[in-house]
C-alpha positions in Angstrom: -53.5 -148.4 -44.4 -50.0 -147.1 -44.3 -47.4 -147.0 -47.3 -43.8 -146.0 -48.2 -43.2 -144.9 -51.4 -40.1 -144.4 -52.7 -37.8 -143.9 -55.7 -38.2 -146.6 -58.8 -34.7 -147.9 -56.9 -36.0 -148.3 -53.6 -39.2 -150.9 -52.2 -42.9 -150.1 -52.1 -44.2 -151.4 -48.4 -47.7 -151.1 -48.0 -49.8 -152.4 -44.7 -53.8 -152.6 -44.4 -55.8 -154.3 -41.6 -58.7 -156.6 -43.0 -61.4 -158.2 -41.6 -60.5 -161.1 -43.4 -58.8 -164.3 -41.2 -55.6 -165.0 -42.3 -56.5 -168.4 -44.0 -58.8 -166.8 -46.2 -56.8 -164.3 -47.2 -53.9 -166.9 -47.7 -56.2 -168.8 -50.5 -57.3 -164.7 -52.4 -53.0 -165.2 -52.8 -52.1 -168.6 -53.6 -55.6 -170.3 -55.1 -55.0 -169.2 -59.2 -58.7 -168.7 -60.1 -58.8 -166.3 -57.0 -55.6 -164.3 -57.4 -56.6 -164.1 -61.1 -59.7 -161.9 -59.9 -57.3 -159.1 -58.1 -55.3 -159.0 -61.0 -57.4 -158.9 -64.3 -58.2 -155.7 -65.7 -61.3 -153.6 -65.6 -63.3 -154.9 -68.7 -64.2 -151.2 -68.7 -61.0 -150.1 -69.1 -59.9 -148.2 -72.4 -56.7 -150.3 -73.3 -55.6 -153.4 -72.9 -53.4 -154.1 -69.8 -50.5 -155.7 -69.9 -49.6 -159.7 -69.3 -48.5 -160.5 -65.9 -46.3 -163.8 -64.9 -46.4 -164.5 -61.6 -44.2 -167.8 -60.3 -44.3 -168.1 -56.7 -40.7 -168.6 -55.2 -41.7 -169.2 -51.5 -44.3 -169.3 -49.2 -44.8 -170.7 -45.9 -48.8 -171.8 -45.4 -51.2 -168.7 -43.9 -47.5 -166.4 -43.3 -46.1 -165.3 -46.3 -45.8 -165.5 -49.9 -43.5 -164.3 -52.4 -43.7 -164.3 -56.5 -41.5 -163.1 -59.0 -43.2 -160.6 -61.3 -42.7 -159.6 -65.1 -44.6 -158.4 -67.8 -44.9 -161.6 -70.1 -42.6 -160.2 -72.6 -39.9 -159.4 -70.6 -37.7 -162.6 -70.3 -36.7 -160.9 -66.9 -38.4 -161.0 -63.8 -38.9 -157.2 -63.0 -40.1 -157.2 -59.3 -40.4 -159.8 -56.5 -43.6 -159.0 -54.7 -43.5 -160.4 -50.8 -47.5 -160.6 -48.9 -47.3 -161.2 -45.3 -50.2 -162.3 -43.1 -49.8 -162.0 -39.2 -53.4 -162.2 -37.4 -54.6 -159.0 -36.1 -56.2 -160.9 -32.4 -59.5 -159.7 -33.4 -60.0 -162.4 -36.0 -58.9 -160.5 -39.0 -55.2 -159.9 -40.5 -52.6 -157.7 -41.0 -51.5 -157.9 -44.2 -48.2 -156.6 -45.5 -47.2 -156.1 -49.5 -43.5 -155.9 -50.1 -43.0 -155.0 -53.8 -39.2 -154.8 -54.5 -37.2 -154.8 -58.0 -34.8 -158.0 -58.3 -32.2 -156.3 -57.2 -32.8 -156.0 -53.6 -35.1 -158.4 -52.7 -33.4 -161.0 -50.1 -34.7 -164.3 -49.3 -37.9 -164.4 -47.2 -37.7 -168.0 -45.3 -38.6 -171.2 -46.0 -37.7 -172.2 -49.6 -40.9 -173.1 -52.0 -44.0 -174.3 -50.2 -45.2 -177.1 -48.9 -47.3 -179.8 -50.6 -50.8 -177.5 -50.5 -49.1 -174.9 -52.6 -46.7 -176.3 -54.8 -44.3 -173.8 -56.4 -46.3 -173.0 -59.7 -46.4 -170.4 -62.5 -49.5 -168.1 -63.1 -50.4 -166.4 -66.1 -52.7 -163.3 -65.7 -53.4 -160.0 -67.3 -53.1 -157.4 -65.0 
């Protein structure tokens, strides 16, 4: 894994290399039921975690996806978090996490997705 980690300002860029083929790791980001795993909370956790919104904004099928993030109450979406998929040639995938605020994130591609993952909004506690 490699990261970047930078001022509240700046992006977050993280990289890890998974076992994982890219196709299943493109349905862990865009199937609801599986995203929702990644992001609930630890029922063992002490407090309550806060309500996510997720609405993806793009995506282009096993490449990349990109959602707009906000805590629920916030009317404002806070982040735009970019994952990128690029096969590793051993069968797995190198998987990339762009986590921006709104005000530098810059269009990724190809506008909303195509009819497999229709642009949708997610609701999860995270």
């Amino acid at each position: 894994m490699t990261s970047e980690t930078a001022q509240a300002d700046t992006a977050l860029r993280y990289e890890y290399d998974l076992d994982a083929a890219p196709s299943k790791v493109w349905r862990a980001l865009t199937v609801p039921e599986f995203v929702a795993r990644w992001l609930l909370p630890d029922p063992q956790a002490p407090q309550e975690a806060p309500r996510i919104s997720l609405e993806m904004i793009e995506a282009d099928t096993e490449r990349f996806v990109r959602y707009s993030m906000r805590e629920e109450d916030d009317a404002v979406a806070d982040s735009i978090v970019t994952f990128r998929l690029n096969p590793n040639g051993s069968g797995g995938t190198i998987f990339s996490i762009l986590h921006e605020p709104v005000a530098l994130a810059k269009p990724v591609g190809r506008t909303a997705a195509n009819g497999n993952v229709p642009p949708t909004t997610m609701r999860l506690a995270a």
